[in-house]
Structures are given as structure tokens and as C-alpha cells.
Backbone bond lengths (Angstrom), bond angles and torsions (degrees), N, CA, C in turn:
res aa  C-N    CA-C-N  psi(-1)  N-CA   C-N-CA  omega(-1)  CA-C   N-CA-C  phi
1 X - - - 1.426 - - 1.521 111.23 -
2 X 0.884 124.11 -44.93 1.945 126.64 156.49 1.237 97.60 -42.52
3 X 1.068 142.94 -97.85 1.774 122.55 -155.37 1.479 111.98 -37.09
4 X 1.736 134.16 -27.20 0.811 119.76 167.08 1.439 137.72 -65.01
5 X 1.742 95.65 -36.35 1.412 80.50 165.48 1.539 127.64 -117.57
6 X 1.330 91.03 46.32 1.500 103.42 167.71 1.548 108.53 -105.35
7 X 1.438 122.72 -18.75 1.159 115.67 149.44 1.732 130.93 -70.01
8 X 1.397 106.68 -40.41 1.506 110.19 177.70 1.993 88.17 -50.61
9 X 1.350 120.52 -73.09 1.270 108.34 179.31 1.414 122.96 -29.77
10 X 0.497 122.19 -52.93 2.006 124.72 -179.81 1.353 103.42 -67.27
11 X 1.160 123.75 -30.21 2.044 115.90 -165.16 1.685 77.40 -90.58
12 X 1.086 141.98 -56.65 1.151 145.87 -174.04 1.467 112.45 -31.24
13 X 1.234 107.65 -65.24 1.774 127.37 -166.73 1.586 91.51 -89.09
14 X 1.273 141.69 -16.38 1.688 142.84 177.22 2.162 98.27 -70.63
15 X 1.442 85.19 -42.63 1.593 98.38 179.50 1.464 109.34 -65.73
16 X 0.888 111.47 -70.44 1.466 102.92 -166.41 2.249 118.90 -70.56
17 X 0.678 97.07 -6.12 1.368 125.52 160.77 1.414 134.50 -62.49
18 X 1.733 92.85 -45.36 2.062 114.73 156.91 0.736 91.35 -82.74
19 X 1.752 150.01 -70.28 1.173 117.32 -169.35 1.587 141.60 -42.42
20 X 1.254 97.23 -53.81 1.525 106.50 165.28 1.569 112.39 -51.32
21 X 1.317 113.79 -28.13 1.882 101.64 -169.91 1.742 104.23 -81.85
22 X 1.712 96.28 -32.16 1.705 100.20 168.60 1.373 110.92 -56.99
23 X 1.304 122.62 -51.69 1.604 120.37 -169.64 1.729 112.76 -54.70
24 X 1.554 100.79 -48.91 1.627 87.12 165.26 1.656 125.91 -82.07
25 X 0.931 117.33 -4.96 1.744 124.39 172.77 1.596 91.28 -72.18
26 X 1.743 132.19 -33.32 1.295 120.21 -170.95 2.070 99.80 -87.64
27 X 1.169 106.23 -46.59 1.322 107.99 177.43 2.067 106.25 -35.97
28 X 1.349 94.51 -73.52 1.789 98.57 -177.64 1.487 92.49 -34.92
29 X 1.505 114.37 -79.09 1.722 90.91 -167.58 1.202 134.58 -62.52
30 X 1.534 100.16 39.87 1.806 89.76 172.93 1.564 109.99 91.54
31 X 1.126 119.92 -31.57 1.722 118.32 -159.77 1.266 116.02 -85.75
32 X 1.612 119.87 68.68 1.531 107.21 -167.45 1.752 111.38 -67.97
33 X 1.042 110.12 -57.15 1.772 96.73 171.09 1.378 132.86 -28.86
34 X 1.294 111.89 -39.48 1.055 128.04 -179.21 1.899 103.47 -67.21
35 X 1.656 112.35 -64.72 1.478 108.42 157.65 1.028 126.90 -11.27
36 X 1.328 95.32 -92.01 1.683 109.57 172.00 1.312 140.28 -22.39
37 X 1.158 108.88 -49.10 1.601 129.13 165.30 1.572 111.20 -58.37
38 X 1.209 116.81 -33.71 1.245 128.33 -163.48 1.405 110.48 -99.64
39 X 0.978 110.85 -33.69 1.810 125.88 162.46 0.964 113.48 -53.85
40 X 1.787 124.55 -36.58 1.522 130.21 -166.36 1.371 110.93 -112.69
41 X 1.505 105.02 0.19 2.015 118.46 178.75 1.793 81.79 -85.74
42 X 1.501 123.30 -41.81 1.514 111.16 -163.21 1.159 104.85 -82.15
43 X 1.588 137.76 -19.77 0.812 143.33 175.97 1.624 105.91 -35.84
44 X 1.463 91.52 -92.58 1.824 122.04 174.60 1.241 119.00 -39.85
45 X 1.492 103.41 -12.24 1.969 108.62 -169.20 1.648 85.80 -58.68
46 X 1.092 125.32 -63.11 1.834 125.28 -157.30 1.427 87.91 -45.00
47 X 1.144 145.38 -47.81 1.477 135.08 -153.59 1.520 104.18 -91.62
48 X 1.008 94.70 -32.83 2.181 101.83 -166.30 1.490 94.53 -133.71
49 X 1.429 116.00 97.07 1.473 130.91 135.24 1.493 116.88 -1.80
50 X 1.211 138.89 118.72 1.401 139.77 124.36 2.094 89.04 106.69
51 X 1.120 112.48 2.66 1.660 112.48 -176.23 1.435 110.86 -50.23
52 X 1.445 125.60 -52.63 1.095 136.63 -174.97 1.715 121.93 -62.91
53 X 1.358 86.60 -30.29 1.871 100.81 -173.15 1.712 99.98 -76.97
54 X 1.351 120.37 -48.77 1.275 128.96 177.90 1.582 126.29 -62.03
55 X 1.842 98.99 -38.54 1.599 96.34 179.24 1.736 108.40 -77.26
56 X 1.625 102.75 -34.52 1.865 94.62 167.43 1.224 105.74 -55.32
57 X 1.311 128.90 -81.75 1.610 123.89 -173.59 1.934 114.46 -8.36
58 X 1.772 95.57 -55.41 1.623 98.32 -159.42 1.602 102.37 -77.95
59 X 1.463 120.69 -4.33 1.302 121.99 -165.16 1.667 95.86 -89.63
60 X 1.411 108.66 -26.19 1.565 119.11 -165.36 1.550 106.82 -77.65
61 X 1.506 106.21 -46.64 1.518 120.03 -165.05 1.669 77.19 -84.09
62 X 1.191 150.60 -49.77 1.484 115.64 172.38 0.885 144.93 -44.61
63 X 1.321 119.40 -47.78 1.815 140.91 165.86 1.753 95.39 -48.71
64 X 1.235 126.54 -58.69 1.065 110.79 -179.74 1.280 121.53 -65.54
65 X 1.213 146.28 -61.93 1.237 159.15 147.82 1.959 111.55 2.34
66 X 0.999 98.17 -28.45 1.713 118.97 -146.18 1.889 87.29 -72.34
């Protein structure tokens, strides 16, 4: 049961980590809102599962949408 959740730990901290690398991939282009949001989706990831993966997703299907 430890390897299990020594993986949930790692997919966990792997997550919030893309997020953060998205938030500055949005900063360089200019997009501070977009950052921001994304800075504070990685934030909350430790508390709330999967936050970061979902607010990129909805930021993506917006830009397109737009």
C-alpha cells in the first residue's frame, strides 16, 4: 500500500508542476491573467486533485471558442 501512495504523491506533485510550467509558458506570451489563474489552479492542486489539468483544458477550449 506505500507504493501506492507514493505514486498518487508523485502524479500529484507531476501535476502541479505542469501547471506551474504552463503559467510561465502563459506569462512569456504576454498573458498575465491567464498566469495568474494558473499559478493559483497549482496552488490549490495540493488540496483539490486534478485543478490545474482542468483550468488549462478550460483556458484552451476558451481561446479556441473565442
Amino acid at each position: 500500500m506505500s507504493t501506492t501512495g507514493n505514486r498518487a504523491n508523485t502524479l500529484k506533485n507531476a501535476s502541479t508542476v505542469t501547471t506551474v510550467i504552463d503559467a510561465m509558458m502563459e506569462f512569456a506570451k504576454g498573458r498575465r491573467g491567464s498566469g495568474l489563474l494558473l499559478l493559483g489552479a497549482a496552488a490549490l492542486s495540493s488540496r483539490v486533485p486534478g485543478i490545474g489539468t482542468v483550468t488549462s483544458l478550460l483556458l484552451r477550449a476558451y481561446r479556441r471558442l473565442r
